[in-house]
N, C-alpha and C positions, 0 to 999 in steps of 0.2 A: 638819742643820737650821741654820739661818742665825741669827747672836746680833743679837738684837732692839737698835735703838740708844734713843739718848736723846733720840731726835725726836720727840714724837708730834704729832699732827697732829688736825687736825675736817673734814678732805675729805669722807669720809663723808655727813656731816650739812650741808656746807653743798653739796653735791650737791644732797642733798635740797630744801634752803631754797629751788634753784636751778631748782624746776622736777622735781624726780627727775631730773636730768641723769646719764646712767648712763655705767659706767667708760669702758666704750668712745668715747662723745661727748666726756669729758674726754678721752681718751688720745688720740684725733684734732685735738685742738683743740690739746694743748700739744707734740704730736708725737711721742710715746710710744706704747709697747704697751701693751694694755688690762693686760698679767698687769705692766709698768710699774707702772701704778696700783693695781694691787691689793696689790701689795709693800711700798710707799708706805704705801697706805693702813693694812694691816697694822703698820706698824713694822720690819717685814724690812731695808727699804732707804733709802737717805738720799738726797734728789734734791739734783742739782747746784743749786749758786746760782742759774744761768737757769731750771730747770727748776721750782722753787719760784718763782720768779716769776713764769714761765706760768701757774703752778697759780692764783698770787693774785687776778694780772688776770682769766684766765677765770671765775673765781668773785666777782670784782669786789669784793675784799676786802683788807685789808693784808695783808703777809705776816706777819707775828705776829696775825694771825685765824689763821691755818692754820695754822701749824707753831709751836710750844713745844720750850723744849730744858730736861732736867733735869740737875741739877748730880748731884756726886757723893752730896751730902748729901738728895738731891729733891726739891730747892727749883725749882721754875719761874723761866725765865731767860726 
């Protein structure tokens, strides 16, 4: 099992905001595999700098809308 990072993320929910825009529509749009987003979305995986960008723009949000990182102490950065 894969160790969870310190990204998390509101993909999820601003999906939702977005229409119910589902994995799959997001994972075509920023050019990823839908199990991509689901990884993501989960906390499994850490998307690269461009990829967290796609993610912003398609959801038409900043990118600290969508992705939070916690310190060691987990304090939101």
């Amino acid at each position: 099992m894969a160790k969870a990072t310190r990204v998390t993320n509101e993909i999820r929910a601003l999906r939702f905001a977005r229409g119910e825009m589902t994995q799959a529509e997001l994972a075509d749009r920023i050019g990823v595999t839908r199990q991509t987003v689901i990884a993501i979305e989960q906390g499994r995986y850490s998307p690269s700098l461009e990829t967290a960008f796609r993610i912003a723009r398609v959801l038409g949000v900043g990118l600290e809308d969508v992705f939070q990182y916690t310190d060691d102490e987990g304090e939101a950065q």
